[in-house]
C-alpha atoms as one frame of an Amber mdcrd trajectory, in Angstrom:
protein
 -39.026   7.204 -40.738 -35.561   5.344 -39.857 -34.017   6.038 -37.066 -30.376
   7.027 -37.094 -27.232   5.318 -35.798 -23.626   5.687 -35.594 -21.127   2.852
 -34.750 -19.235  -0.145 -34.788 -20.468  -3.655 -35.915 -19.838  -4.651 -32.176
 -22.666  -1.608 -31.881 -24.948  -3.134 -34.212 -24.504  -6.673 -33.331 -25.546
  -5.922 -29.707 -28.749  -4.012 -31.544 -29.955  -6.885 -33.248 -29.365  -9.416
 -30.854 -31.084  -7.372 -28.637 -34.079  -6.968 -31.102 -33.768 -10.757 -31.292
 -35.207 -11.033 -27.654 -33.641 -14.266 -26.767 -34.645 -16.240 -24.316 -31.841
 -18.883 -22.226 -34.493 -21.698 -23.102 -34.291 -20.906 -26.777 -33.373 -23.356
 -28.643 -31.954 -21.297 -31.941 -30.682 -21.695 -35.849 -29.041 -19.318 -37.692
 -28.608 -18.848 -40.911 -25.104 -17.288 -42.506 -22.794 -17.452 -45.474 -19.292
 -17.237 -44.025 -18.757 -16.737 -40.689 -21.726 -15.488 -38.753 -20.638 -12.474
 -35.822 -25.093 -12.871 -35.101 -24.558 -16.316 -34.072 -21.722 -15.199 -31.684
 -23.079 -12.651 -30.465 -26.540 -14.951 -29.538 -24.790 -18.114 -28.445 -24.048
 -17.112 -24.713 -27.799 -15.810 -24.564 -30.242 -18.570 -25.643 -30.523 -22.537
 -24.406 -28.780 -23.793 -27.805 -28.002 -22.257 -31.127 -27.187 -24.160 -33.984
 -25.410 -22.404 -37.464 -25.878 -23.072 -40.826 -22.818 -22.051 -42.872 -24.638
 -22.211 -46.274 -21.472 -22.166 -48.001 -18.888 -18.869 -49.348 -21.494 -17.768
 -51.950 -24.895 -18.339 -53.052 -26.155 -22.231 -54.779 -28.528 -22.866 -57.170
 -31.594 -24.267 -56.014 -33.618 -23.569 -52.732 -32.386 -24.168 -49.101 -33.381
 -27.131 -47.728 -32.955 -27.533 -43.793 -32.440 -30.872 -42.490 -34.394 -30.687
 -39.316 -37.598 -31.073 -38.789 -40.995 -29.209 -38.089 -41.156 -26.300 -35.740
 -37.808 -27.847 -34.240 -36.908 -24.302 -33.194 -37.976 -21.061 -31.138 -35.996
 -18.569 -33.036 -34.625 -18.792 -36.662 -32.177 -15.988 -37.554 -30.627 -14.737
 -40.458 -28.794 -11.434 -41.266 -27.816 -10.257 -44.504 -28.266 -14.000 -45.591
 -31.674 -14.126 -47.137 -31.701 -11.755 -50.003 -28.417 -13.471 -51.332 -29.920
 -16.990 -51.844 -31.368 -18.047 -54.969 -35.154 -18.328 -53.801 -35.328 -15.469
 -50.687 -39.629 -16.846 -51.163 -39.044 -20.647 -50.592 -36.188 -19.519 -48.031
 -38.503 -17.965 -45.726 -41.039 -20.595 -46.153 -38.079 -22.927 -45.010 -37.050
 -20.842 -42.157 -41.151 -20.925 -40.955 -41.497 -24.487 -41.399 -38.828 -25.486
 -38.841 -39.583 -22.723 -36.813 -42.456 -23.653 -33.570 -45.936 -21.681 -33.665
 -45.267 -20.068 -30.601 -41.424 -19.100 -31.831 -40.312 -16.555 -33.978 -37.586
 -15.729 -37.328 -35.890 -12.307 -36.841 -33.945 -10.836 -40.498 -31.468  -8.195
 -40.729 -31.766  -7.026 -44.647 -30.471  -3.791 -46.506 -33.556  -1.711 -47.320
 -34.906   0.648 -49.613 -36.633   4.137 -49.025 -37.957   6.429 -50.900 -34.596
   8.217 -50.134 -32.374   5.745 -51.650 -30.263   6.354 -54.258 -30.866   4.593
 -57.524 -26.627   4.401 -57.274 -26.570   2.684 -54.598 -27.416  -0.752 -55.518
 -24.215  -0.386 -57.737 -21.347  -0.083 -54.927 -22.772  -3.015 -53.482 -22.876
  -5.278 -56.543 -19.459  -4.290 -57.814 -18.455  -5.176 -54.124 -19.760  -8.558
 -53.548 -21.217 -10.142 -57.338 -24.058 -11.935 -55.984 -25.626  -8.909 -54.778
 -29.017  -8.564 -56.489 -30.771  -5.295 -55.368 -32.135  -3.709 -52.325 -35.793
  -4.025 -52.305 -38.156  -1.326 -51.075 -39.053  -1.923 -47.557 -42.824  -2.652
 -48.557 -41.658  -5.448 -50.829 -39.498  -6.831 -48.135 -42.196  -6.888 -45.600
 -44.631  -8.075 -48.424 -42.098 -11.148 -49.055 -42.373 -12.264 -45.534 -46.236
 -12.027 -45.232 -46.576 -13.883 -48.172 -44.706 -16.784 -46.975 -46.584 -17.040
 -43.742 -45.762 -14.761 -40.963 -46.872 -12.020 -39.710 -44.467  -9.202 -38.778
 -44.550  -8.188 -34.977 -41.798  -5.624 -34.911 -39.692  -3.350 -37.170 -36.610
  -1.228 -36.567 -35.642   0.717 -39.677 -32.320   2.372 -39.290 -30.082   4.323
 -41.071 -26.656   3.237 -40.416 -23.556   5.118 -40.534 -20.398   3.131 -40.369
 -16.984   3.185 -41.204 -15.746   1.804 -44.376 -12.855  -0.215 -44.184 -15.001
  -3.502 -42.943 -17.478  -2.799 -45.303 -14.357  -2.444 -48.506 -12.310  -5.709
 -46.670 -14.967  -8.139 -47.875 -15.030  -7.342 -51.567 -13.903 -10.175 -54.145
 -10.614  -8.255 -54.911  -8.363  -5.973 -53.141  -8.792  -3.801 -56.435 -12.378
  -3.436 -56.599 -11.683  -2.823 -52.671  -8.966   0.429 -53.573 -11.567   1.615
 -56.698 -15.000   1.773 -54.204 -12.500   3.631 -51.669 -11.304   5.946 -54.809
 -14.944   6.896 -56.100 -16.199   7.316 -51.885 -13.164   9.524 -51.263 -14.116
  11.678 -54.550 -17.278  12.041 -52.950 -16.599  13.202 -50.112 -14.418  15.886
 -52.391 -17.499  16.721 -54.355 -17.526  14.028 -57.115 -20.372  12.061 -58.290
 -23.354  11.013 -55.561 -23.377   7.232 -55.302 -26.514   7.369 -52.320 -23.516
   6.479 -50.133 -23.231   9.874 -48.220 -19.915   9.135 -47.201 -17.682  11.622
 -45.303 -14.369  11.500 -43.152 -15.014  10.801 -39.693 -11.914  11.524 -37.071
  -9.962  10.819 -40.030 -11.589   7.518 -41.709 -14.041   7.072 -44.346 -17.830
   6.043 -43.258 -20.736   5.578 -45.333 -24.576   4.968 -44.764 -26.286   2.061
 -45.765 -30.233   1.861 -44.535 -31.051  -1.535 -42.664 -34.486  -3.356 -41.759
 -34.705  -5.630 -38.849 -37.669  -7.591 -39.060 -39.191  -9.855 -36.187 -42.028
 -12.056 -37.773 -44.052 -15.177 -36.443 -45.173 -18.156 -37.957 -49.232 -17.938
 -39.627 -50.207 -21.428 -39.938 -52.352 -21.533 -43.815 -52.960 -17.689 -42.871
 -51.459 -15.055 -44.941 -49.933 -11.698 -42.540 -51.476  -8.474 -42.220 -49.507
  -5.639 -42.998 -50.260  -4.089 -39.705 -47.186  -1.633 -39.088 -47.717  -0.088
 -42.821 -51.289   0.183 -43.181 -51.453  -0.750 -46.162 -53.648  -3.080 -47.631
C-alpha cells in the first residue's frame, strides 16, 4: 500500500534525492523538460551531474543521448519519462549510458486500484501532452522490459498544495477553471480522484507517485521481485 505524505516540493525533493542514494563519486545525468529542481537538489551531493533540458514540451521521435556506453553511475529522471514520445526506447537509452554497476532512479505519477478514472483528466487539461497514468504494474513492467531490474520502490500518496501544481498549466484560464471545479469539490461537487480540501486556508490535492530505483540487466530481462507476480 502507499505510504502517505504531506508537504512542500522542497519536502519531496529532499525524498527523492534521498531515495536516489548518491554517492560524491557519482558521476550523474538527469533528465528534465524545463527546469529540473532534481538536478538541484543532487548537484551539491554527487562527483558531477550533467542535465539534459530535452526541450519545453515533448518531440517526435526517440531520445537519443550523445554520450557514450555506461558513461554514468546514476541516470535520473522525474516526471520526464512518461511525457516523451517512446517512454520504451527512453529507458533503453537511459540503461545504455548508464555503467553495470550504476543505477537509473524515476519519479512517475502512478496508478492504483484506488485511482480515479477522473483523474487522468485534470492533468491532461493542465499540461496537453499528458497521456495517462499507468497502473503501477505496467510501469514497473515497462522498466523490466527494457533491461533492469527494479531494486527499490516507494509508492506514496502525496498531498500537496495546489497553487504550484495550477501555475504550470498552458493558460492562466485553464489554471482559474481546474481551481473552480477543485474548490466545488471541496463544496461537494463532482469527484475528480483529486481529494482536494482547504488546508490552513489553501487548496491541496493528492496525486499518487512511484519512485523507482532500477539497475542495468545486461541481455537479461528483470524479475518482478517486489510484486510477485509473474
Amino acid at each position: 500500500m502507499p505510504s502517505t505524505a504531506v508537504g512542500t516540493l522542497s519536502t519531496f525533493l529532499t525524498r527523492l534525492a534521498d531515495f536516489a542514494e548518491p554517492r560524491p563519486h557519482d558521476e550523474a545525468l538527469d533528465l528534465c523538460y524545463g527546469s529540473s529542481p532534481l538536478a538541484s537538489a543532487l548537484t551539491p551531493r554527487v562527483g558531477r551531474l550533467t542535465s539534459v533540458e530535452l526541450g519545453a514540451v515533448p518531440e517526435p521521435g526517440p531520445v537519443e543521448l550523445p554520450y557514450a556506453d555506461a558513461a554514468f553511475s546514476l541516470v535520473t529522471a522525474r516526471f520526464t519519462l512518461l511525457r516523451m514520445t517512446d517512454p520504451a526506447a527512453a529507458l533503453r537509452e537511459m540503461l545504455r549510458v548508464c555503467h553495470s554497476s550504476g543505477r537509473i532512479v524515476l519519479a512517475e505519477l502512478a496508478r492504483t486500484n484506488c485511482s480515479s478514472d477522473h483523474r487522468d483528466a485534470l492533468e491532461r487539461v493542465r499540461d496537453p501532452s499528458f497521456r495517462s497514468t499507468p497502473p503501477i504494474g505496467d510501469l514497473i513492467g515497462m522498466v523490466e522490459s527494457a533491461g533492469a531490474r527494479i531494486t527499490r520502490l516507494d509508492l506514496l500518496t502525496v498531498e500537496r498544495p495546489a497553487e504550484p501544481w495550477l501555475a504550470a498549466a498552458c493558460d492562466p484560464r485553464i489554471a482559474e477553471r481546474l481551481r473552480e471545479v477543485l474548490l466545488a469539490e471541496v463544496d461537494g461537487g463532482p469527484k475528480t480522484g483529486a481529494k482536494p480540501r482547504i488546508i490552513g486556508g489553501e487548496l491541496w490535492f493528492t496525486q499518487t507517485w512511484a519512485h523507482l530505483a532500477a539497475v542495468p540487466v545486461r541481455g537479461v530481462r528483470g524479475v518482478r521481485e517486489l510484486t510477485g507476480r509473474r
